[in-house]
C-alpha positions in Angstrom: -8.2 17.3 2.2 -6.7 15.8 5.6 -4.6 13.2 5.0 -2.1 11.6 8.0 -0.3 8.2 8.3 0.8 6.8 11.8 3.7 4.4 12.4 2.5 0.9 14.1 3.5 -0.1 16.9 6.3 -2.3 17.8 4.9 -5.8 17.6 3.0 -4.8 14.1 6.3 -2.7 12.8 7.4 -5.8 10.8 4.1 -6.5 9.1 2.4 -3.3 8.8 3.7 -0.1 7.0 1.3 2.2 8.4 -2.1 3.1 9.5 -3.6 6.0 7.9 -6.8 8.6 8.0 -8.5 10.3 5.2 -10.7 13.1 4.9 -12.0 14.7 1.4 -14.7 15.8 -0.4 -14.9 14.5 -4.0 -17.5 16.0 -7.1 -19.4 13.6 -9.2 -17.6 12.6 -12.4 -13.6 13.0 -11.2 -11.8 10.0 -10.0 -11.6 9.7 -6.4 -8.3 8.1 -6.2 -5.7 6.7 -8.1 -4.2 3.5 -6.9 -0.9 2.1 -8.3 1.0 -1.0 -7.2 3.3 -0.5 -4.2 3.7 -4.0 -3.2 1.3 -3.2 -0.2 -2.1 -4.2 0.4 -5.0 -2.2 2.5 -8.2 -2.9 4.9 -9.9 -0.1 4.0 -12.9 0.9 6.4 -15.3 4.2 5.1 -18.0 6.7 5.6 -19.9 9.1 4.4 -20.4 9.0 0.6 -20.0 5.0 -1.1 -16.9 4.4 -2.5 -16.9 1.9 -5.8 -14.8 0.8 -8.8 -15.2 1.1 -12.4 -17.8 -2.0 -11.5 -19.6 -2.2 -8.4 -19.8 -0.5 -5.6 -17.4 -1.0 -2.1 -19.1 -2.2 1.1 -17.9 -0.1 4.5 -15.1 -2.6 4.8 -13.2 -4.0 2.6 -9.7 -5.5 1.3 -7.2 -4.7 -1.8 -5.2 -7.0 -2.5 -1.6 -6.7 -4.1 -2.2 -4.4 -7.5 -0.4 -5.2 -10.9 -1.5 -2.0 -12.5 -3.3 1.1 -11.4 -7.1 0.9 -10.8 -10.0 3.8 -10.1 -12.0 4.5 -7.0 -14.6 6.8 -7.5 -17.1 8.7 -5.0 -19.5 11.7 -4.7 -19.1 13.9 -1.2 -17.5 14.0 1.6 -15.9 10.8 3.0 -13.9 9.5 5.4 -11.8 6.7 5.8 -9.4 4.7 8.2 -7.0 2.1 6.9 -3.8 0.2 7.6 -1.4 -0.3 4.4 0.4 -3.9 5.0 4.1 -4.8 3.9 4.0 -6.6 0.8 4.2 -10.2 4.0 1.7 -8.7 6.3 -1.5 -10.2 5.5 0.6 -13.9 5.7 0.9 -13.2 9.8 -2.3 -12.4 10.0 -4.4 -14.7 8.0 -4.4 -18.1 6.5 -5.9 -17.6 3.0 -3.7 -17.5 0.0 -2.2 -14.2 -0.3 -2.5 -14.5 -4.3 -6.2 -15.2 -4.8 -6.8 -11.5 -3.5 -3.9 -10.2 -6.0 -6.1 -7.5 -7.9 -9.1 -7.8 -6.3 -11.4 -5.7 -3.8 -13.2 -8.0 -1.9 -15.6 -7.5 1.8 -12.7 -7.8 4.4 -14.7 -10.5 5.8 -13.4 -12.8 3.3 -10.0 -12.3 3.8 -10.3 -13.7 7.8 -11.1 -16.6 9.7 -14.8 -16.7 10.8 -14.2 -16.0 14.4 -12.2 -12.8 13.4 -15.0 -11.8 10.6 -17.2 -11.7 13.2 -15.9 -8.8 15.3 -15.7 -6.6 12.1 -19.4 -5.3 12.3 -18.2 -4.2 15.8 -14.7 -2.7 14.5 -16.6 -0.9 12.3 -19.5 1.0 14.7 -16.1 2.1 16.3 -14.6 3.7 14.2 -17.9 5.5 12.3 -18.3 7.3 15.8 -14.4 8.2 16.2 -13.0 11.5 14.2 -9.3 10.4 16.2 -7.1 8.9 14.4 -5.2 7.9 17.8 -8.3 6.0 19.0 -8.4 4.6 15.6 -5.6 3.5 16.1 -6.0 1.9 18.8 -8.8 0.1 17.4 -7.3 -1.2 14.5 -4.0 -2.5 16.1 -6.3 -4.2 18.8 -8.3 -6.0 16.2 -4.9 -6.8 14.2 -3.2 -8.4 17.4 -6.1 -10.9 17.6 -5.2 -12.0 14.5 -1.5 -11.7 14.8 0.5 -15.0 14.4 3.5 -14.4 13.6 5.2 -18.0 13.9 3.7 -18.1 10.5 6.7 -16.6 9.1 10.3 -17.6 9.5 11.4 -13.9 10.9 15.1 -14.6 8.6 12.8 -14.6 5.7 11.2 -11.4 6.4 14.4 -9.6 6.9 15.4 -10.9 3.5 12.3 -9.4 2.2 12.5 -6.3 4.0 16.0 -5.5 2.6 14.8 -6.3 -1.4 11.6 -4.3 -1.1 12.7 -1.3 1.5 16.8 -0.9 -0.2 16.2 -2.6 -4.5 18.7 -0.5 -6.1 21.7 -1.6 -3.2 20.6 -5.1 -2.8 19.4 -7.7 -5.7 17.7 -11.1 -5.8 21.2 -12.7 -5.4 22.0 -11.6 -2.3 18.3 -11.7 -1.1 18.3 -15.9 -2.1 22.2 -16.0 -0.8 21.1 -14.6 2.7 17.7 -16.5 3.2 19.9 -19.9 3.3 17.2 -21.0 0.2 18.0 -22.5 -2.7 16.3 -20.0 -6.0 13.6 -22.1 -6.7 12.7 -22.3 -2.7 13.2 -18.8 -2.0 10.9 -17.8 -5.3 8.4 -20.2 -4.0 8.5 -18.7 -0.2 8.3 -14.7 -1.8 5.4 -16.2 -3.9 3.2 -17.3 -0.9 4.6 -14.9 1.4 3.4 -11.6 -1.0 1.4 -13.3 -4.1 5.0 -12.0 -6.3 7.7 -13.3 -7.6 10.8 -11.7 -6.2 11.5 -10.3 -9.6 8.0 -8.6 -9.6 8.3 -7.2 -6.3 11.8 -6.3 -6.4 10.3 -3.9 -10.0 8.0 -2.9 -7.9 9.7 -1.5 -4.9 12.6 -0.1 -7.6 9.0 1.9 -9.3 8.0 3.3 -6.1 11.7 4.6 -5.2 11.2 6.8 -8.1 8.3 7.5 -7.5 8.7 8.5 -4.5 11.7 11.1 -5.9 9.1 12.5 -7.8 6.6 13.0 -5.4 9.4 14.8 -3.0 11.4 16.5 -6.0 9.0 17.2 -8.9 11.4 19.1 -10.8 14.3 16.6 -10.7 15.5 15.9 -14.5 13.6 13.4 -15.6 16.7 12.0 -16.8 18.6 11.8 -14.0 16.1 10.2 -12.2 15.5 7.3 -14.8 19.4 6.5 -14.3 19.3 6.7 -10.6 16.9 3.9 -10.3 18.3 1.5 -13.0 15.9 2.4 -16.1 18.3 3.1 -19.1 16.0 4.3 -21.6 13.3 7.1 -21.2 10.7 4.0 -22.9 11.2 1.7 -20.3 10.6 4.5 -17.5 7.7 5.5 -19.3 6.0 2.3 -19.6 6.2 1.9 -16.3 4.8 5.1 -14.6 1.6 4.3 -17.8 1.5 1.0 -16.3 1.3 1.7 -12.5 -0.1 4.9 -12.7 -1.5 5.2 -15.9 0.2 8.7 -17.0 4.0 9.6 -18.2 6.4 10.7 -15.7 5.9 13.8 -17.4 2.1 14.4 -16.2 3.2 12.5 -13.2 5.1 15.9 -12.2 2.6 18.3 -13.3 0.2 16.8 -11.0 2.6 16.8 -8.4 3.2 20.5 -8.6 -0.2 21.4 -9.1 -1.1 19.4 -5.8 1.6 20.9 -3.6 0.5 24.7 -4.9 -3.2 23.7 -3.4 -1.7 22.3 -0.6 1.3 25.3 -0.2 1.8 25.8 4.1 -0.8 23.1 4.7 -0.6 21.1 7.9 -3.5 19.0 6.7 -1.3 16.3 4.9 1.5 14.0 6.5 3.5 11.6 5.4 5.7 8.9 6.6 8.6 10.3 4.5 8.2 14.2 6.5 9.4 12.8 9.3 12.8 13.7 10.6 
């Protein structure tokens, strides 16, 4: 597996989280990949073997939209992809559909733009079927994003408000977050609600979820119980609930896998993350 995620650059920093490349070869019958909500959403572009749900299958370009529970892609072969992951805002600067009719949904990435954009994806994506670099990718992707890129959409004070509740949950609450956006509650949970399809409760859980996650992922033999108190969950059940919920196993499995995937992937250079950067 070769797996690699690239900062944007400066003018996409506040919308986008990161643009990513992924190579793997998956055998008929397991599940090619697990996805769990992480108040993000993805354009997803792929080649080699189809990609589909538990449903239908995927077209070469497509959208997910913000994910309430985890959900299965499978394939069979080798496959490639390229994709950018969007802050739980980002899709609001770049298009003007409702962010919440896409909340768990795949859909063509064709829908989720204006039809002058749409139009230039069947060229996006002849691009990037004959590039194996992610840096031209890149280049691609963040050229096609800029067209759509308006970000007078969004009141920037908003988006720092937003930033801080999702990036920092267990320092700074919904208080603060509605205090410091100059909104009243009821404006500022209408705002979050069209800016990310979530309430500010929902994504605030979220982003506490994925912080422990996260710990996890990095520190797979933490004790359990200390990590369930460092992010705010106060019995085991709750903490439970919510790693079956989002990734549809206990937190107990959820470090098993994670141990068995880093003794595969022991010394490799094949897989990098945001989070090994110094």
């Amino acid at each position: 597996m070769n797996y690699e995620e690239r900062r944007p650059s400066a003018p996409l920093a506040p919308y986008v989280k990161c643009i990513w490349h992924l190579r793997r070869t998956y055998h008929a019958g397991e599940v090619g990949e697990v996805l769990w909500p992480d108040g993000c959403q993805e354009l997803i572009f792929h080649y080699g073997a189809s990609y589909s749900t538990a449903n239908r299958s995927l077209p070469r370009a497509f959208f997910i939209g913000m994910l309430s529970h985890f959900h299965h892609l499978y394939a069979d072969g080798e496959i490639r992809l390229f994709g950018v992951r969007l802050l739980p805002w980002g899709l609001s600067a770049l298009s003007e559909k409702p962010v919440r009719c896409f909340n768990d949904r795949f859909v063509p990435l064709q829908e989720v733009f204006a039809p002058k954009s749409a139009d230039l994806l069947p060229q996006l994506e002849r691009k990037l079927a004959d590039t194996l670099d992610i840096s031209m990718a890149q280049e691609l992707l963040e050229a096609f994003l800029l067209d759509l890129y308006a970000p007078d959409r969004i009141d920037p004070k908003i988006t720092r408000v937003l930033a801080k509740l999702y990036g920092d949950p267990m320092t700074y609450d919904i208080a603060r977050a509605v205090r410091d956006s100059g909104y009243s509650q009821r404006q500022f949970e209408r705002r979050c609600a069209e800016l990310t399809g979530l309430s500010p409760k929902r994504l605030h859980k979220i982003a506490r979820f994925n912080q422990a996650r996260l710990r996890l992922m990095f520190q797979p033999d933490l004790d359990l119980h200390e990590c369930m108190l460092e992010f705010g969950y106060y019995d085991y059940a709750h903490f439970s609930k919510d790693f079956k919920l989002c990734l549809g196993v206990t937190p107990v499995q959820y470090c098993k896998w994670v141990r068995q995937m880093a003794a595969k992937l022991h010394g490799s250079q094949d897989v990098v993350f945001l989070q090994d950067e110094p």
